[in-house]
C-alpha positions in Angstrom: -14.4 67.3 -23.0 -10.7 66.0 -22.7 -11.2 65.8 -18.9 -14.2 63.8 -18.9 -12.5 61.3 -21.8 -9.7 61.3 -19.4 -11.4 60.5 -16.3 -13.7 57.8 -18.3 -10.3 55.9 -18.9 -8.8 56.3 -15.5 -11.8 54.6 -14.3 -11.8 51.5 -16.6 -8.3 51.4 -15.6 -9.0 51.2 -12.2 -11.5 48.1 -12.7 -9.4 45.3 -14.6 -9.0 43.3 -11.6 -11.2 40.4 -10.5 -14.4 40.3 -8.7 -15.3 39.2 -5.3 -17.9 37.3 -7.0 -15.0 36.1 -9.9 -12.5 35.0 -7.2 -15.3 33.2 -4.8 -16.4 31.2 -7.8 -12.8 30.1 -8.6 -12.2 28.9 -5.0 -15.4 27.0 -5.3 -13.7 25.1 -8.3 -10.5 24.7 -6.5 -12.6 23.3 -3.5 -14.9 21.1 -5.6 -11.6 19.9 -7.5 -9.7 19.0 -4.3 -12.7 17.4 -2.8 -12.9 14.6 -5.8 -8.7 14.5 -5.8 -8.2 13.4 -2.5 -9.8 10.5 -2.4 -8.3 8.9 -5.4 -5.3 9.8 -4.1 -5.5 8.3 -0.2 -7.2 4.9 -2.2 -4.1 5.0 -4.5 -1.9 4.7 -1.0 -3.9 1.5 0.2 -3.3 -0.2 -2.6 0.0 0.8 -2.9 0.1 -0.7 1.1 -1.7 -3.8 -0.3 0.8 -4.4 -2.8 3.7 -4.0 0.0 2.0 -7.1 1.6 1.0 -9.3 -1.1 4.9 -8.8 -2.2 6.6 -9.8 1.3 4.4 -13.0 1.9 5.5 -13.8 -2.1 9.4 -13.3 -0.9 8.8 -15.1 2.6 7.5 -17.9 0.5 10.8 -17.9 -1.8 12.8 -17.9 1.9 10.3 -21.2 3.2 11.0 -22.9 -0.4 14.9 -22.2 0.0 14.5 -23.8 3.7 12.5 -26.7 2.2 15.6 -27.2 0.1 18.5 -27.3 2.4 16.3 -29.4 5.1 15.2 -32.5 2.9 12.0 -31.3 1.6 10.5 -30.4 5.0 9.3 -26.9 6.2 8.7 -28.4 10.0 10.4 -26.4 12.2 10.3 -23.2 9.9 10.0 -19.7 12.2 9.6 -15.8 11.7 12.2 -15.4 14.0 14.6 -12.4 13.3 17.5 -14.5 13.1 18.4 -18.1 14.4 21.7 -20.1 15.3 20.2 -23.1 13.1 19.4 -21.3 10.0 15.6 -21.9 10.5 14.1 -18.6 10.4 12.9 -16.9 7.3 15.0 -14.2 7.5 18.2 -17.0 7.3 16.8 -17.7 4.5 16.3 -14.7 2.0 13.4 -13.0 3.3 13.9 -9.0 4.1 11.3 -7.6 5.7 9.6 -4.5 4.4 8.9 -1.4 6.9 5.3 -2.0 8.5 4.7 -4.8 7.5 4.8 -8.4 9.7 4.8 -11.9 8.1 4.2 -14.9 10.6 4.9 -18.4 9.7 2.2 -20.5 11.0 1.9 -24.2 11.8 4.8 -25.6 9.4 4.4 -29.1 8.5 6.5 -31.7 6.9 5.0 -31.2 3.5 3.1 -27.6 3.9 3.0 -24.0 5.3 1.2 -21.4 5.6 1.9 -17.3 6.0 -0.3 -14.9 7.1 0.8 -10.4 7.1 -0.5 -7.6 8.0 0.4 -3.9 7.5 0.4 -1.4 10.2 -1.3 1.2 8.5 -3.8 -0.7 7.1 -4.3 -2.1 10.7 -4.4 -5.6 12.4 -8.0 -6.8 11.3 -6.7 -7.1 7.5 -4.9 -10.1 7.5 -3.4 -11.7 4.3 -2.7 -15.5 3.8 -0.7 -17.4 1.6 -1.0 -21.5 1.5 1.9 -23.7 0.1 -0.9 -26.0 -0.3 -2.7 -23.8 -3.5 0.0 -21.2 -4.0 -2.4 -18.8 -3.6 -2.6 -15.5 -1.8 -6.0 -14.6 0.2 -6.7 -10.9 1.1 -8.8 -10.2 3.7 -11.7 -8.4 1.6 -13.0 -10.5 -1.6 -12.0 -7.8 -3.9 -8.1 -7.6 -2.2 -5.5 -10.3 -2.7 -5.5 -12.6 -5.1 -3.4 -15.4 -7.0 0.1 -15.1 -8.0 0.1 -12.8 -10.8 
């Protein structure tokens, strides 16, 4: 009788690990988890990207205003320029650039500008815009960009 108590026990023993059946079902969770994590996470890096841009065409605004300043009021003859003898460039004036990202000055006039960026690894097609004119940043999508906040 002992014996067959004995034996009973070694056997329940024996079978406190888990399943096959136990551990696919967690993996499927795991899976199932990761599948709706990953997403959110890679859309939490684009915006994070988007913010990158939004925030150097704000500074290389700050740079074209201090320009404005030290050249009678005027932002002709503004550039993107990495650095110039005649302190016209951007970068003379305040802006640092941020990894990836590339702000252009285009077509400075007397009394306006206008700067457009992209990010590399948002590619070359999404193109930001800033106008002295409204003060306003435009992103390329509706729902991107936006005004100064």
């Amino acid at each position: 009788m002992m014996a067959r108590v004995r034996k009973a026990m070694n056997e329940r023993e024996a079978d406190k690990g888990f399943t096959l059946i136990e551990l696919l079902v967690v993996i499927i969770i795991i899976g199932i988890l990761a599948a709706i994590a990953i997403p959110a996470f890679l859309n939490q890096r684009t915006r994070g990207w988007e913010a990158q841009v939004e925030s150097d065409l704000k500074n290389a605004a700050l740079a074209a205003e201090t320009y404005a300043v030290s050249n009678n009021g005027s932002y002709a003859g503004l550039t993107n320029a990495a650095k110039s003898a005649a302190g016209t460039s951007i970068y003379d004036n305040g802006y640092n650039k941020t990894d990836r990202v590339t702000v252009s000055v285009v077509s400075p006039t007397a009394t306006s500008f206008t700067l457009t960026a992209t990010h590399t690894d948002l590619g070359t097609d999404k193109v930001w815009t800033y106008s002295s004119d409204s003060g306003v940043i435009t992103g390329p999508d509706a729902d991107a960009g936006g005004a100064d906040d």
